[in-house]
C-alpha positions as CSV (number, residue, x, y, z in Angstrom):
1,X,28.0,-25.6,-71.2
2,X,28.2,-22.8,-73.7
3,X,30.3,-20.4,-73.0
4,X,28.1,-17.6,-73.9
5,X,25.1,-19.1,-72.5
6,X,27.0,-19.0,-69.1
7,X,27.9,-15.4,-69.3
8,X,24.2,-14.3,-69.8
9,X,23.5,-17.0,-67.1
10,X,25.9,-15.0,-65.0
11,X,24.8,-11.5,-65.7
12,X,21.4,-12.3,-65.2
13,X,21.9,-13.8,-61.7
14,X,23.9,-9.8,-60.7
15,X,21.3,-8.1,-62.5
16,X,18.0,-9.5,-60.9
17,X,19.7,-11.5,-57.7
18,X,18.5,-14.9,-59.2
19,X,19.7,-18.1,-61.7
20,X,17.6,-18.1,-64.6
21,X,17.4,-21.5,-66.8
22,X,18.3,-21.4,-70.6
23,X,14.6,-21.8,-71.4
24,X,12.7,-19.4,-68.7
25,X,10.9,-16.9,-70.3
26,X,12.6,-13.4,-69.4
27,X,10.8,-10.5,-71.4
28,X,6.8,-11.8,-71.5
29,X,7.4,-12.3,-67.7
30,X,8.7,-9.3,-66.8
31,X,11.5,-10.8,-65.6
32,X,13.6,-8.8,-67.3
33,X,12.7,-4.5,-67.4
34,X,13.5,-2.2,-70.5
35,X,16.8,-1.4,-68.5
36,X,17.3,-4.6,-67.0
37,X,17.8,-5.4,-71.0
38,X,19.5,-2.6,-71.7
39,X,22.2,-3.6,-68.9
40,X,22.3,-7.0,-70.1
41,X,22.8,-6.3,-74.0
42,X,25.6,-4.2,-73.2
43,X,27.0,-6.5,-71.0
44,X,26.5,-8.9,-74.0
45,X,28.0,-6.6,-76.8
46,X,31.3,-6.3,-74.7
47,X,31.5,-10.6,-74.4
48,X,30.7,-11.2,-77.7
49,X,32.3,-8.3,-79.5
50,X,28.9,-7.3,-81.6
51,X,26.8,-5.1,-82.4
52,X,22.9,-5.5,-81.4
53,X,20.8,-3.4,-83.4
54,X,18.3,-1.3,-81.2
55,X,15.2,-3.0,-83.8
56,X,16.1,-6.2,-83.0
57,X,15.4,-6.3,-79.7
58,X,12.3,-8.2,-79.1
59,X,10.8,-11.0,-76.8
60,X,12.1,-13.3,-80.7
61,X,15.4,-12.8,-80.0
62,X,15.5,-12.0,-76.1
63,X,12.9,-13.8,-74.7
64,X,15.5,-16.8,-73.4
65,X,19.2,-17.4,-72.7
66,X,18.7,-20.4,-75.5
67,X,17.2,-17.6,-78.3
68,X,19.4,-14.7,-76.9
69,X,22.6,-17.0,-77.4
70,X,21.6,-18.4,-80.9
71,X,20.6,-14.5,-82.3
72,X,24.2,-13.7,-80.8
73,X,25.7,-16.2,-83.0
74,X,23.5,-15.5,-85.8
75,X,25.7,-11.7,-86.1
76,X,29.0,-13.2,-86.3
């Protein structure tokens, strides 16, 4: 398993007390809050040592652990 896809895997489960799979839709189910995301890109930043531009966070990039993980790699 990915590494990085197991961190968000991981932060996920602390920040809304369940395990999400790679392909579950997290933002057009409301899953996932406007702070919930917030939490999680920070936690995110820190892993992965980036930078996430505020504009490019949207349900393209966040919407799943898969899209989240290959956007992440995309920056570095």
């Amino acid at each position: 398993m990915d590494e990085l896809k197991e961190f968000i895997q991981n932060e996920l489960k602390e920040l809304i007390f369940k395990t999400v799979d790679f392909d579950e839709p997290l933002i057009s189910t409301k899953v996932l809050d406007s702070i919930l995301l917030v939490d999680l890109i920070v936690a995110i930043e820190e892993f992965a040592d980036v930078s996430i531009p505020a504009g490019e966070v949207n349900e393209e990039y966040f919407e799943t652990i898969n899209k989240i993980s290959e956007y992440i790699y995309s920056l570095k």
